[in-house]
Steps between C-alpha positions, in 0.01 A plus 500: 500500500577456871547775707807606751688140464881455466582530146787353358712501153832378370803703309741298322762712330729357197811700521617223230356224310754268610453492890157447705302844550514672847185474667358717755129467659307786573219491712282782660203499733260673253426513106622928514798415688623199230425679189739733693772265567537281231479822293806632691677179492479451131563853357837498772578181314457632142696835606785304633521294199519807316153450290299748314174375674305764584300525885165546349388188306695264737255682780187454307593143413555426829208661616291276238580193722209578707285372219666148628508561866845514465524112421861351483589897420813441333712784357807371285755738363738422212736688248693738701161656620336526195222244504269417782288234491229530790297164525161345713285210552197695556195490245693601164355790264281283224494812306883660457384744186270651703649498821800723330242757435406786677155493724439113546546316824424269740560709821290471795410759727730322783767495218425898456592584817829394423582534113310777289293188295423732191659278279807714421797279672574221193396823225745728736797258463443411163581871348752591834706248319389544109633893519905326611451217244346224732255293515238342726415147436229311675480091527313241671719319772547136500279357708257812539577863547665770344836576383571880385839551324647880490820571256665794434821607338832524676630813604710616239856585567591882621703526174239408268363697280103498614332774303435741267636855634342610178233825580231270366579256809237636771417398863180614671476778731447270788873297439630857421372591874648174628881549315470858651454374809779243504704740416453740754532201774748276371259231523197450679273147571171451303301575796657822544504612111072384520479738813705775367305551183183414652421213272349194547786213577340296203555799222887529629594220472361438138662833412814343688491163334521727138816656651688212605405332163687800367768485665451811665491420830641207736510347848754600786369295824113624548561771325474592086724721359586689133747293305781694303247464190200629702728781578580571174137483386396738775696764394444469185123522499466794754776710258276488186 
């Protein structure tokens, strides 16, 4: 991988099937600084849309394009936000079964300095999406490269029924800490919900991914908020 050398990538956006997508180039002067961007571009396209995407396997996808040297980076979104399709022309993964699977990579040490390289990003993804009902779907690209495929479920409606308010239905103490704190700010970023509880950005967003599967909470701007449901469930878990 080539060090300190203009990177740059491509976002086309499909706001409908029917027209051309938008497309937008990103570019940065450094491998840290366009993971950054293009994550920032995409998951601002995919909450404008109104997807259900969550931040944290669209940043470890993105961060996987370093295994290409960010070749033809290509990031393609589709279905009101709710499936990405990030795509290369680097080297391809030969083996996609074990490449989804915690521990085995192909990292260097110059890639290390950039990405952890422990193995974890595809694996990461994979069950970010699996606990809202996506999936993760890995394919070789046409004329070499990759092609990864995320897909969740649309946001349900705010009149939906979305769960079980049954005392069997349970959350863990972590999400209870994160409701708790919504409520007592009105909404709050997932940078600022991380550094309030003192967890790792990684383990609130999976916990916030569960959430917004639920129903529970939803976006306002930068911000995530309770929903009239999440409200509901709040007070009904914390009065038993």
């Amino acid at each position: 991988m080539a060090a300190q050398k203009d990177i740059t990538g491509k976002l086309a956006v499909y706001t409908t099937l029917t027209r051309p997508p938008k497309v937008e180039q990103v570019q940065s002067g450094s491998s840290v600084e366009f993971i950054a961007a293009m994550t920032k571009a995409v998951y601002s396209a995919v909450s404008t849309l109104g997807g259900n995407m969550p931040l944290l396997p669209l940043r470890e996808i993105i961060e996987n394009l370093i295994h290409a040297d960010f070749t033809c980076a290509t990031v393609t979104i589709l279905d009101a936000g709710n499936q990405v399709v990030v795509s290369d022309q680097g080297k391809g993964i030969p083996d996609k079964q074990r490449a989804l699977m915690p521990g085995f990579t192909t990292a260097t040490e110059e890639m290390r300095r950039v990405i952890k390289g422990v193995g974890s990003g595809l694996w990461t993804a994979k069950n970010a999406l699996a606990c809202i009902g996506g999936e993760l779907l890995i394919e070789d690209n046409l004329d070499g490269g990759t092609v990864v495929t995320l897909r969740c479920p649309a946001p349900l409606a705010e009149d939906t029924p979305s769960l079980d308010l049954a005392p069997t239905y349970s959350v863990s103490d972590q999400a209870k800490k994160i409701l708790l704190l919504l409520a007592e700010l009105g909404g709050a970023s997932e940078q600022t919900i991380a550094r309030e509880l003192r967890i790792s950005p990684d383990e609130a967003n999976l916990e916030m991914c569960y959430l917004k599967a639920k129903s529970l909470l939803s976006r306002q701007g930068e911000n995530l908020v309770l929903t009239q449901s999440g409200l509901k469930f709040l007070d009904k878990i914390f009065s038993e």
